[in-house]
C-alpha positions as CSV (number, residue, x, y, z in Angstrom):
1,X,0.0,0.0,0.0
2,X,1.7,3.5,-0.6
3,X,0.0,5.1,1.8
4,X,-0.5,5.0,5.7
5,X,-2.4,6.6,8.2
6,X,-1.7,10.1,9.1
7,X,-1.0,10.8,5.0
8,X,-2.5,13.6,3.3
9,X,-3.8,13.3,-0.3
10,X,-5.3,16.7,-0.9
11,X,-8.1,17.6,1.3
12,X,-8.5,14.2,2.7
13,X,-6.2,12.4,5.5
14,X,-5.8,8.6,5.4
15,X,-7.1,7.0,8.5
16,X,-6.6,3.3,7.9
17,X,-5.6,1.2,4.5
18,X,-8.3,-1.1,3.6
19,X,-7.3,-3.7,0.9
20,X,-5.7,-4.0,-2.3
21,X,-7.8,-4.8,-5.3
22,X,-7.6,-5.9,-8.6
23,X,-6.4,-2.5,-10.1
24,X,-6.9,0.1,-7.1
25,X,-6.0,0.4,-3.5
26,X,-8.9,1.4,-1.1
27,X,-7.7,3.8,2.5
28,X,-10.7,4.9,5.0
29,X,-10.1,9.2,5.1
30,X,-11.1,11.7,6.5
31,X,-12.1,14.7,4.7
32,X,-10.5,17.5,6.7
33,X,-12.7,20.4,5.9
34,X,-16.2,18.6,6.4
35,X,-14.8,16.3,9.1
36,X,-17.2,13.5,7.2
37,X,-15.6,10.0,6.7
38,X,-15.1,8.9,2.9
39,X,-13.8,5.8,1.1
40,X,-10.7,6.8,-1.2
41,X,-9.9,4.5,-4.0
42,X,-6.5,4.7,-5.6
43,X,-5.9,3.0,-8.8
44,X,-2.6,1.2,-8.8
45,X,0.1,3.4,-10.7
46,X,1.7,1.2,-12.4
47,X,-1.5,-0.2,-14.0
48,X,-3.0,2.8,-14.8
49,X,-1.0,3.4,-18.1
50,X,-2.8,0.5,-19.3
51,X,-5.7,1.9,-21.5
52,X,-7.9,-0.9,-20.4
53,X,-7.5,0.5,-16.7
54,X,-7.0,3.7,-17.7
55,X,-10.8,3.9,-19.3
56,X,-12.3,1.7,-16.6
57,X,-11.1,4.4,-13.4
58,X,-12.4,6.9,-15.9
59,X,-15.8,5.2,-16.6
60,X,-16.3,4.6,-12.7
61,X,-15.5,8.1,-12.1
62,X,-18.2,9.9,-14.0
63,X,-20.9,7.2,-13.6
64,X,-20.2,7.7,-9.6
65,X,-20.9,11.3,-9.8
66,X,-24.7,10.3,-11.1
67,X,-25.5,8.1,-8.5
68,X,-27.7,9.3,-5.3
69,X,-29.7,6.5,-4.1
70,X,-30.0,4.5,-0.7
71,X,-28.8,1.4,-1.9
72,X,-26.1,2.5,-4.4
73,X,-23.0,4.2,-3.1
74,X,-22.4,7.5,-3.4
75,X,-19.4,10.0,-4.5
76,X,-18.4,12.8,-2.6
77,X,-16.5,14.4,-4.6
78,X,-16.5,18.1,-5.7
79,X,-15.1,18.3,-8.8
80,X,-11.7,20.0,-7.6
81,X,-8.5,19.5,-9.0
82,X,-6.2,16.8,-7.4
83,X,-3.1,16.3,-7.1
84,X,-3.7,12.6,-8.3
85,X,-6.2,10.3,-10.0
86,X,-8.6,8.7,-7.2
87,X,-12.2,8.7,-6.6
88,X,-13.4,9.6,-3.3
89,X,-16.9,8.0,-2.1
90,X,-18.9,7.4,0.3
91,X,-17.5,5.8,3.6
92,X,-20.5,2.7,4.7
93,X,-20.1,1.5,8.1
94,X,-20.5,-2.0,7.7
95,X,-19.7,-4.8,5.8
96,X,-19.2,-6.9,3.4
97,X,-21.9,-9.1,2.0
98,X,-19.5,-12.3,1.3
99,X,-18.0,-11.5,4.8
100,X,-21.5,-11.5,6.3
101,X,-22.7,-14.5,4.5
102,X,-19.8,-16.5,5.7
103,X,-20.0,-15.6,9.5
104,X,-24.0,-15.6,10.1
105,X,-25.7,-19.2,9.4
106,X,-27.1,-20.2,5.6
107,X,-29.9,-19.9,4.3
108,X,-31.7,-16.7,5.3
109,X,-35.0,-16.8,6.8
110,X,-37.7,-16.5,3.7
111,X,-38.4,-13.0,5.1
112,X,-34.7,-12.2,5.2
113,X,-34.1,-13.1,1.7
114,X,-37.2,-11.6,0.2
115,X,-35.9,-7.9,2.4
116,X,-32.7,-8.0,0.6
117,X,-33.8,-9.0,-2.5
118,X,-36.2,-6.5,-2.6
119,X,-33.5,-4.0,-1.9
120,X,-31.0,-4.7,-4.4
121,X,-33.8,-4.8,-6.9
122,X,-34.6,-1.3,-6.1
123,X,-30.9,-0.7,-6.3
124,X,-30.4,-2.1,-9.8
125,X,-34.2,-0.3,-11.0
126,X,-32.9,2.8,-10.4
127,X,-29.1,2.1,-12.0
128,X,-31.2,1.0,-15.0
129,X,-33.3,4.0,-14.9
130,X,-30.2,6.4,-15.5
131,X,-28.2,4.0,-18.0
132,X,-26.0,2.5,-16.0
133,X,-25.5,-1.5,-16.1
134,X,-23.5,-3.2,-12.7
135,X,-22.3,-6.4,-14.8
136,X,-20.8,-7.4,-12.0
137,X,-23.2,-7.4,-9.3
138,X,-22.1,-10.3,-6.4
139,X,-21.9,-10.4,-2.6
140,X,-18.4,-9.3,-3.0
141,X,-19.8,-6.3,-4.2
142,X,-22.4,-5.0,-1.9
143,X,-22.3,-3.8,1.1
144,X,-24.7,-4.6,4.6
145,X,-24.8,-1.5,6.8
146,X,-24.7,-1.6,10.5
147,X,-28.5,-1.0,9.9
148,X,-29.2,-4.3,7.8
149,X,-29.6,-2.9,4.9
150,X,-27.6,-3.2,1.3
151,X,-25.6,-1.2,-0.6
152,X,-23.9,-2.0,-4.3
153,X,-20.6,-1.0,-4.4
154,X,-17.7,-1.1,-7.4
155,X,-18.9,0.1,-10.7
156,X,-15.5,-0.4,-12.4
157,X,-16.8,-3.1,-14.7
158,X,-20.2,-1.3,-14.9
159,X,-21.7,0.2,-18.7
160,X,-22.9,3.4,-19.5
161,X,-25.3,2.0,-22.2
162,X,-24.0,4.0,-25.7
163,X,-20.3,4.0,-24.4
164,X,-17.9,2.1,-26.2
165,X,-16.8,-1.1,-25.8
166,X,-13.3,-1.9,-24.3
167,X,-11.7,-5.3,-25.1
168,X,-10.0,-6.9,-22.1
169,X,-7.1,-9.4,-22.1
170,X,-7.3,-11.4,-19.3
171,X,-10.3,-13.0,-17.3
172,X,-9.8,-11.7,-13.7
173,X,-12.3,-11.3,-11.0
174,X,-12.7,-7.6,-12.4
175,X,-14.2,-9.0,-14.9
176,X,-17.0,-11.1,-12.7
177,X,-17.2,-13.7,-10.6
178,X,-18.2,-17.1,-12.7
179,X,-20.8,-18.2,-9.9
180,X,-22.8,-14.6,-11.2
181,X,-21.7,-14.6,-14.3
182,X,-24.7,-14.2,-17.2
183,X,-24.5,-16.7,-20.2
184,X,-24.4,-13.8,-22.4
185,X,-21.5,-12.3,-20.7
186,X,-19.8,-15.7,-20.5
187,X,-20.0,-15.7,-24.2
188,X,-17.9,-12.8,-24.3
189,X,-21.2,-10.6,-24.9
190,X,-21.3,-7.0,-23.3
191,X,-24.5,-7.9,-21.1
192,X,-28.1,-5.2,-20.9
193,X,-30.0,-5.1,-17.7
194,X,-31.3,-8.3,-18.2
195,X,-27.4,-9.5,-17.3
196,X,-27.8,-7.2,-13.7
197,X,-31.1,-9.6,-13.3
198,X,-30.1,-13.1,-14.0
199,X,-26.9,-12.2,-11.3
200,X,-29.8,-11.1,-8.9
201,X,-31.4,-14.3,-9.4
202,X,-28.1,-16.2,-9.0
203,X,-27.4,-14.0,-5.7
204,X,-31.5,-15.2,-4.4
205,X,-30.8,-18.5,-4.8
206,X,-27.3,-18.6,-3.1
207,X,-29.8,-16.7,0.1
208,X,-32.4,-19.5,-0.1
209,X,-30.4,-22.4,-0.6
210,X,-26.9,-21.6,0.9
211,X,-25.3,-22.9,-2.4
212,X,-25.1,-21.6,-5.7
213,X,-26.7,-23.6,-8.6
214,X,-23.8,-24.3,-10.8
215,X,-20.5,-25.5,-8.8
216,X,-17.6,-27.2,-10.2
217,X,-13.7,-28.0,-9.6
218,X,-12.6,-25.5,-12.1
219,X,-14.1,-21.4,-13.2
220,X,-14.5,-23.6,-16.8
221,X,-16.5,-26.1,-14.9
222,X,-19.3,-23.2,-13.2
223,X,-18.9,-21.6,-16.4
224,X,-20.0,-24.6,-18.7
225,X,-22.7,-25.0,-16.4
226,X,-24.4,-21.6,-16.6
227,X,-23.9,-22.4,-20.3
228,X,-25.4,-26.3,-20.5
229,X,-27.2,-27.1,-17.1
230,X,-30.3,-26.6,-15.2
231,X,-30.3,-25.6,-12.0
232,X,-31.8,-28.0,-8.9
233,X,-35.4,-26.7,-8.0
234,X,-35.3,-24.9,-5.0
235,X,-38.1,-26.3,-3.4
236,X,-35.7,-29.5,-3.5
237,X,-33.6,-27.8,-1.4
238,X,-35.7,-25.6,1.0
239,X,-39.1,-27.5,0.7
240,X,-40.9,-24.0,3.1
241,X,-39.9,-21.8,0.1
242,X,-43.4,-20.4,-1.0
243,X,-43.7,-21.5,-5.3
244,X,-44.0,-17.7,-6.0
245,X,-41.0,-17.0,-4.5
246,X,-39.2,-19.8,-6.0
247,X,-40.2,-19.1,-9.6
248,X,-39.9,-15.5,-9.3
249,X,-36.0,-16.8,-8.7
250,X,-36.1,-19.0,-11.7
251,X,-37.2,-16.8,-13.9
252,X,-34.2,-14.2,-13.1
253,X,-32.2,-17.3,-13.7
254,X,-33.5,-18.1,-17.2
255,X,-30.8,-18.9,-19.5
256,X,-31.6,-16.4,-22.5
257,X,-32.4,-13.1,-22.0
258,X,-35.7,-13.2,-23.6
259,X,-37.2,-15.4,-20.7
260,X,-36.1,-13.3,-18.3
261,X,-37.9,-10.5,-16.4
262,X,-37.2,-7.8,-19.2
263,X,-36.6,-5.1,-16.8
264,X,-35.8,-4.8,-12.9
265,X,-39.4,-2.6,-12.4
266,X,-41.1,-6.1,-13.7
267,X,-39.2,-7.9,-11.0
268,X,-40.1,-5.9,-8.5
269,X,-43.9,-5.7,-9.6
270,X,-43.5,-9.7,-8.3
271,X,-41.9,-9.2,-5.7
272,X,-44.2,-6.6,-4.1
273,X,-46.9,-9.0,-4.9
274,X,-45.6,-11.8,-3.1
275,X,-47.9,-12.6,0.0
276,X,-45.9,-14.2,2.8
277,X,-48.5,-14.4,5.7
278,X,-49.4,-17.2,7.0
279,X,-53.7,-17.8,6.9
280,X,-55.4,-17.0,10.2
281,X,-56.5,-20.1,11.8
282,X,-60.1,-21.1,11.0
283,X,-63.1,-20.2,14.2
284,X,-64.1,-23.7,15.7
285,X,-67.5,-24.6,15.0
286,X,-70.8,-24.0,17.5
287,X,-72.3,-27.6,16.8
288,X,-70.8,-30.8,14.8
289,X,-71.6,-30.0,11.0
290,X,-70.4,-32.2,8.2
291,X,-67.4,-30.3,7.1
292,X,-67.9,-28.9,3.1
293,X,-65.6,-29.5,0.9
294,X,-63.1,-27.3,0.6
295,X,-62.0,-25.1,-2.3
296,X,-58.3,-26.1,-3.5
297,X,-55.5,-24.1,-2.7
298,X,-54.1,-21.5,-4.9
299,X,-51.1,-22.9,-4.4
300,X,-49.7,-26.5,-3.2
301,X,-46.3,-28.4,-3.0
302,X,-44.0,-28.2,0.0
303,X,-43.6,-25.2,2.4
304,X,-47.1,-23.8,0.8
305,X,-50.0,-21.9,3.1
306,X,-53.7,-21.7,2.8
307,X,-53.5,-17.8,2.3
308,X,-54.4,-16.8,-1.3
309,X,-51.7,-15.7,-3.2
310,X,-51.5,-13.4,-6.8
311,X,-52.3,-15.1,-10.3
312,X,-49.5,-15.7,-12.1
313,X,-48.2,-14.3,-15.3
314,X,-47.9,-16.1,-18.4
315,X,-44.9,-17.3,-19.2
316,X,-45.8,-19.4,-22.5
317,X,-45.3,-19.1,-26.4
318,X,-47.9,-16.1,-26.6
319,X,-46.9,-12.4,-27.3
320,X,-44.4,-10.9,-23.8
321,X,-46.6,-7.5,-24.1
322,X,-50.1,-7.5,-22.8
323,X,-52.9,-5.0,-24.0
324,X,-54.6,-3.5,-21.2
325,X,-52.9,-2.1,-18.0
326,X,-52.6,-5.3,-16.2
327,X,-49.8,-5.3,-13.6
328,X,-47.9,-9.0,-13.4
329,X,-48.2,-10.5,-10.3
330,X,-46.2,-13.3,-8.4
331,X,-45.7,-16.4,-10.5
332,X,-45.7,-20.0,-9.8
333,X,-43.3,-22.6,-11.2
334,X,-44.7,-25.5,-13.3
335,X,-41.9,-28.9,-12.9
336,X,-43.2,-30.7,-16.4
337,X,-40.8,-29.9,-19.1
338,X,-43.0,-29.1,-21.9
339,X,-40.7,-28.1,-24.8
340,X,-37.0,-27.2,-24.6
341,X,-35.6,-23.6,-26.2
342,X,-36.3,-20.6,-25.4
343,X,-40.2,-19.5,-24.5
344,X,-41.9,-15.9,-24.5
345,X,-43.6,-14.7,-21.7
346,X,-47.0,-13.8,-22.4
347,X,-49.2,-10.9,-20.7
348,X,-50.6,-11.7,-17.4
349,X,-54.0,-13.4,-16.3
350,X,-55.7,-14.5,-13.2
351,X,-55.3,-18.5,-12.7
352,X,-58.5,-20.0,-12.7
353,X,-57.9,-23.6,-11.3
354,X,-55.3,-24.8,-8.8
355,X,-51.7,-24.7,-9.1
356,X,-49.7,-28.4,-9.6
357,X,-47.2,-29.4,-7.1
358,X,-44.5,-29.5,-9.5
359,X,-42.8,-32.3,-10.9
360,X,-43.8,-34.1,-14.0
361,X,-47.1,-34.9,-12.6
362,X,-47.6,-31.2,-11.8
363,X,-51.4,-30.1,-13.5
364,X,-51.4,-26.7,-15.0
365,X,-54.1,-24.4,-13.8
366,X,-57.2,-23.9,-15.8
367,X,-58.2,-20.9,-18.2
368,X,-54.4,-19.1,-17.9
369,X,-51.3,-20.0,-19.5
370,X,-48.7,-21.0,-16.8
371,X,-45.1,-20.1,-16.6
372,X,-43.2,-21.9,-19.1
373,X,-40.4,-23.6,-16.4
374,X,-39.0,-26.6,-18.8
375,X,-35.7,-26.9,-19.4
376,X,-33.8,-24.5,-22.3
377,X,-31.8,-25.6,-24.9
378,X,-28.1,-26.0,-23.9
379,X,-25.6,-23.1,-25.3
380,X,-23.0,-25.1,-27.3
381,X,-22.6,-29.0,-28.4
382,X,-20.2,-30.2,-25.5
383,X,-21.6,-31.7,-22.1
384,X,-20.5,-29.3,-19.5
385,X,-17.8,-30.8,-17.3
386,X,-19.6,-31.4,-13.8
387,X,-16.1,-32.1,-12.5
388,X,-12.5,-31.2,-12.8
389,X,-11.8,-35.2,-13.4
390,X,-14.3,-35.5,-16.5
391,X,-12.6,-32.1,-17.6
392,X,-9.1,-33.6,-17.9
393,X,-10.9,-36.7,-19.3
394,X,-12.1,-34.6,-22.5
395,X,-8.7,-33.2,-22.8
396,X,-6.5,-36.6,-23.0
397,X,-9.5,-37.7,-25.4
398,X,-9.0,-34.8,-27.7
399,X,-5.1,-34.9,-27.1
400,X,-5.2,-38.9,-27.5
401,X,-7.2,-38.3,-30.6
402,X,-4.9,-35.8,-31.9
403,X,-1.8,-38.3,-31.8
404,X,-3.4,-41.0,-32.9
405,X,-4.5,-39.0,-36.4
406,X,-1.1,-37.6,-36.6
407,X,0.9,-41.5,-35.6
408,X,-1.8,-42.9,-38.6
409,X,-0.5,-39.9,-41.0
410,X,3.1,-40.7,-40.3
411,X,2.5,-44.8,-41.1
412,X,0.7,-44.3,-44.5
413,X,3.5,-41.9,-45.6
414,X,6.2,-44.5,-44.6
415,X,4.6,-47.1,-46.5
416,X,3.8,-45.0,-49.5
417,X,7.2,-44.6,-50.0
């Protein structure tokens, strides 16, 4: 670190170094002529000729200076001139959300979980709202305040939609984290808000489950499977998960874009729909009375209540954009596979029937088309490696293959001659 405490970098004195990062070096500060506490953030000199760096300090700078929102941190700085390049922003007491995670016991409570989620999709509505894309949004990257609440942190890989593209040389963590990666951005793609949602999704299922879908030996390994597999169903995992809740999650997580939520307002239109009170319990009766039969459920399958939760939206092969002013509500997972590829989501409808329990002998509800939960088409030909042995496997194959054509080339010339 080339600074310690008691140094002076303009108007602001370092109280404490924090950490080293990929490119930058982050020092606690205090400004000396507010007295206020502040975050400076150093890029590393002798990276910062790099163009690469050079552009992405300079990109994090000025989309800094347009953020003011609760769950986004802020910049503080004034626009003077400084002695150096560094950004100063906001100091959050608190932590960080990998940090957290790791000392407090997985999963979350449901109500927990929903809370956050709920935040950071405020957070990333707003982003949206003024252009800005995270493409790197993971708990490394957010902060919990001494509060509870969340804060994203570290736009240096975020996009300015209209900006122009830089080309990177290396995959490093700057880059994003494999577990949060998007497919598209795994494909080398430069990712749209609908990347910011499917690491949201990634990030509620990691809350729910304590375990992130796609795990492997190797970053190829997690990467392949964001690519090729199909995440376990939550309710597999966590069996009290409420279906809206779970499919709300698997939706964020679809593979291609177009299944997604299309924007992070939609999300949150499901989340704020979401119901999680438990039904009061019914008055006994006066006098013995054959009991009627009762209505079904809205919604059944493990961890489900008797309280009556929003219809679903479509999520079928009709047209995404509905006619009339309808809001989407919370959905509800269906477990047949129907079709594989990518579906549209249709425009939303009150169920009029009860929802399956999932599974492949899950019924779909009556009079609405359901969400369209069966498996997508894989992106590229190859199996993805579920382990770092079957990985090495595929190489001596390829490699073995390789010889053998070249060993078979070698004979036929010998003999020709």
């Amino acid at each position: 670190m080339r600074l310690k405490a008691g140094d002076r970098l303009d108007r602001f004195e370092i109280v404490e170094p924090l950490g080293e990062g990929a490119y930058a070096e982050t020092y606690k500060a205090r400004d000396t002529e507010s007295g206020d506490m502040v975050l400076i953030k150093s890029p590393n000199p002798l990276l910062f000729a790099d163009p690469a760096i050079h552009q992405r300090f300079m990109r994090e700078s000025e989309i800094a200076r347009h953020l003011n929102h609760p769950g986004v941190q802020r910049s503080v700085d004034l626009g003077e001139n400084r002695s150096e390049p560094y950004l100063a922003l906001e100091y959050i007491e608190g932590d960080n959300l990998r940090r957290w995670l790791r000392r407090h016991k997985l999963p979350l409570s449901i109500a927990q979980a929903v809370q956050w989620g709920t935040e950071l999709a405020e957070a990333l509505s707003y982003l949206h709202q003024h252009d800005i894309v995270h493409r790197d949004l993971k708990p490394e990257n957010v902060i919990v305040t001494g509060d509870g609440h969340l804060k994203i942190i570290d736009f240096g890989t975020a996009l300015l939609r209209g900006a122009r593209r830089l080309t990177w040389r290396h995959l490093t963590e700057a880059l994003g984290t494999p577990d949060y990666m998007s497919p598209e951005q795994i494909q080398g793609e430069r990712g749209d808000p609908r990347s910011d949602i499917y690491s949201w999704g990634i990030m509620m299922y990691e809350f729910l489950t304590g375990r992130v879908p796609f795990e492997g030996d190797n970053w190829l390994a997690v990467m392949a499977g964001h690519l090729q597999r199909h995440p376990k169903p939550i309710h597999e995992l966590r069996p009290d998960v409420p279906r809206e809740l779970e499919a709300i999650v698997l939706t964020a997580m679809r593979r291609y874009p177009e299944n997604r939520y299309q924007s992070a307002d939609e999300l949150l239109a499901d989340l704020r729909a979401l119901d999680l009170r438990e039904a009061p319990a019914p008055a006994p009766a006066a006098s013995p009375a054959p009991a009627p039969i009762p209505a079904p459920s809205p919604v059944q399958g493990p961890g489900h209540t008797d309280a009556v939760r929003p219809a679903v939206p479509a999520y079928g092969g009709t047209s995404r954009r509905g006619s009339g002013p309808q809001r989407p509500s919370s959905p509800v997972p269906q477990g047949a596979p129907a079709s594989h590829g990518p579906g549209r989501r249709g425009p939303a409808r009150r169920a009029g029937g009860p929802v399956g329990t999932g599974g492949t002998g899950g019924a779909r509800p009556t009079g609405a088309s359901a969400r369209d939960f069966s498996p997508e088409r894989p992106i590229g030909r190859l199996p993805a490696p579920a382990s770092q042995k079957s990985f090495w496997i595929f190489v001596w194959l390829v490699a073995g293959g390789f010889i053998g054509v070249v060993a078979l080339i070698v004979a036929l010339t010998k003999l020709l001659h």
